[in-house]
C-alpha positions, -999 to +999 in steps of 0.1 A: -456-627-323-441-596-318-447-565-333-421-549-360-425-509-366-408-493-396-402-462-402-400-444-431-434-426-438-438-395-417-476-396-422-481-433-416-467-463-400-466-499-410-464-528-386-457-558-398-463-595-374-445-630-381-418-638-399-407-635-439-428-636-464-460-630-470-468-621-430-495-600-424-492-562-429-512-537-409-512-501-424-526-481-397-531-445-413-538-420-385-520-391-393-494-381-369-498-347-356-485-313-371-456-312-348-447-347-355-450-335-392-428-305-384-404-329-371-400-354-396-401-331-425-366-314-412-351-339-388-322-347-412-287-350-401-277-373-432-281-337-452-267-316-426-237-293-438-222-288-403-223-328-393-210-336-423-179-311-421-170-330-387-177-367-403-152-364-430-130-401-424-095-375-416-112-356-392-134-389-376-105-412-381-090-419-345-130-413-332-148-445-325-179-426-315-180-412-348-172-442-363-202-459-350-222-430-359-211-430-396-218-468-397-252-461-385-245-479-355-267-457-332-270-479-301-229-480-302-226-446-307-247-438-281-230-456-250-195-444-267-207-406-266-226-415-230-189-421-215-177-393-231-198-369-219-198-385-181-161-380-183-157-344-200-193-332-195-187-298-217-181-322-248-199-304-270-196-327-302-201-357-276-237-338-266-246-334-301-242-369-314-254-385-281-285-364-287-289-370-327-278-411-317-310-410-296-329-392-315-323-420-347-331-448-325-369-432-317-356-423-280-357-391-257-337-369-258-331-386-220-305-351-208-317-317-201-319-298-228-296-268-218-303-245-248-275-224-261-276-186-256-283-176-290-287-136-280-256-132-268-228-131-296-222-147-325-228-187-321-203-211-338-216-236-361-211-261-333-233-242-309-258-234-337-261-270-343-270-279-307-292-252-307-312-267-339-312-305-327-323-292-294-353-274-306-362-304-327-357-329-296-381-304-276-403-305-308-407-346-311-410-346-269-440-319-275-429-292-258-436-270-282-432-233-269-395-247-255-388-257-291-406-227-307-381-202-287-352-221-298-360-219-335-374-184-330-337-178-315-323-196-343-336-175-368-320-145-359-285-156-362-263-160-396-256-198-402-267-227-420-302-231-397-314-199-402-342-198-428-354-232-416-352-224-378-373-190-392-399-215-410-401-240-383-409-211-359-434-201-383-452-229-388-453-233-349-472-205-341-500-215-362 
């Protein structure tokens, strides 16, 4: 039998084996680490103002990345923004999804992480928005002082991820 993870709890996982009902149910209750914790407690694009500004059916209509995306069809979405990106690499809304598409299917980020330059003007939402996925991609793949920057960078600019960016990079340095 194989194996079945859910998710769902950020301090525990439950693994279930066989099939239907009753099965037997393993609880195993080692608590993730702190960063883990970090990143589930604001890894939440279902909430996010921005995202949902762009996901609006007018504005997503003609979009069958987007589409995919709002169905919650992440392994579609993903090979849709994949080809987008290969073909107009400074997609910027084809980066973001892609990235938050892996990130709901428990994946790597699997592109480098580019970072947006924060210090130099004022960011657009868009580029804010990378920047805060970003840090919390470097977050769930552990590298911490990578992530840490980002949300320290974050915090300094006016927009939507600023007092969480500030928190997270609080909590970091710990």
């Amino acid at each position: 039998m194989v194996p079945h993870l859910h998710r769902g709890f950020p301090d525990r996982a439950a693994v279930s084996f066989g099939r239907g009902s009753p099965g037997i149910l393993v609880l195993i209750l080692s608590l993730p680490d702190r960063h883990e914790r970090l990143y589930w407690s604001h890894f939440a694009p279902d909430t996010d103002p921005v995202l949902a500004s762009v996901m609006v059916p007018q504005r997503s209509a003609g979009d069958i990345g987007m589409q995919l995306f709002q169905m919650k069809d992440y392994p579609g979405a993903e090979l849709v923004f994949e080809r987008r990106l290969r073909e107009e690499p400074a997609d910027s809304i084809a980066r973001l999804f892609l990235l938050i598409a892996r990130l709901e299917l428990d994946k790597e980020a699997g592109m480098e992480l580019e970072g947006i330059a924060l210090e130099q003007g004022v960011p657009s939402l868009w580029e804010q928005s990378v920047a805060w996925y970003e840090g919390l991609a470097l977050l769930r793949a552990g590298n911490t002082h990578q992530a840490q920057l980002h949300f320290s960078a974050l915090s300094r600019v006016q927009g939507p991820y600023r007092e969480s960016a500030g928190k997270l990079a609080k909590a970091m340095s710990k």
